[in-house]
N, C-alpha and C positions, 0 to 999 in steps of 0.2 A: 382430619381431612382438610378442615380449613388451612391449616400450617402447611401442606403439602400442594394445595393447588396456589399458596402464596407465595410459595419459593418457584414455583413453576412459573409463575408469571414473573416475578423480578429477574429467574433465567432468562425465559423467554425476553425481556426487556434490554435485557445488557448485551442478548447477542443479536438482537435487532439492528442494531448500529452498524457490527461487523459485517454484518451481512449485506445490508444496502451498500457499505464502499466496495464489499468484493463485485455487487452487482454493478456498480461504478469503474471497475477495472476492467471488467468484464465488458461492458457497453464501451468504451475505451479504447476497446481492443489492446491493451495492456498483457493482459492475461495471452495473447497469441506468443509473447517471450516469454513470459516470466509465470512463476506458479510459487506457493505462499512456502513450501518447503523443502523444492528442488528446483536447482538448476536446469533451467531447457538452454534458451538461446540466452535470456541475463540471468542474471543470478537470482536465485531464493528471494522472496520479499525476506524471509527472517534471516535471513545473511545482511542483507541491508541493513536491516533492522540492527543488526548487532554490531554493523562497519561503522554505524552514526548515533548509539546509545551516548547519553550523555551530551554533545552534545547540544547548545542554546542555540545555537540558527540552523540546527538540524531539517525542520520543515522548510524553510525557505530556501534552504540551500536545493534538498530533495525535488521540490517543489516547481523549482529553476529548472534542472535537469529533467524532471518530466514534461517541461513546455520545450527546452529549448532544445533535446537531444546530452550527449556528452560522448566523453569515448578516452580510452586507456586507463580505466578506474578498474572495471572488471575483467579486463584481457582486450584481445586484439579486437572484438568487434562492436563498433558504434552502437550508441541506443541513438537510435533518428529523433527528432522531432515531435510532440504528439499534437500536432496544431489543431483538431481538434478539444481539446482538452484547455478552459480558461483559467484564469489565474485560480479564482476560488473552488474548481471542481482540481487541480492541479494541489492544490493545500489542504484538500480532505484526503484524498490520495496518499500523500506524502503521511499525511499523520497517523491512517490506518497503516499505511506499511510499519510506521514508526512502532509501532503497538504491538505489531506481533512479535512474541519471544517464542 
């Protein structure tokens, strides 16, 4: 019993994390384009995830583009601006998209 409610808590712990950046996307209004494994208006967080695997300025780079907008990465339509979103809430963002496979 003991072994089973231990492994339930180090689950429960690892996907704590996940969960607070999706509610971080979601508070963001991020989530109004994009969803973790389909395309709506931009693309898949895990398309992303796998456009920028590898590599080394992958968060900053991400990161940039969710503060300052971008556009002709994913097809014809801009991602805008997300001017609420600061640098360090923009760099936990990036790093959970990064994470999803």
């Amino acid at each position: 019993m003991k072994r089973a409610l231990l492994a339930l808590a180090v689950l429960a712990a690892a996907s704590a994390p996940a969960l607070a950046d999706q509610a971080l996307a979601t508070a963001k209004n991020c989530m109004a384009c994009h969803a973790i494994d389909k395309k709506l208006v931009g693309p898949a967080y895990k398309d992303v995830a796998a456009k920028y695997a590898g590599q080394k300025d992958a968060v900053d780079r991400l990161a940039a583009k969710i503060m300052k907008g971008g556009s002709g990465v994913w097809g014809p339509v801009p991602m805008p601006a997300n001017v609420q979103v600061n640098d360090a809430e923009a760099k936990k963002l990036a790093a959970w998209v990064l994470s999803l496979k």
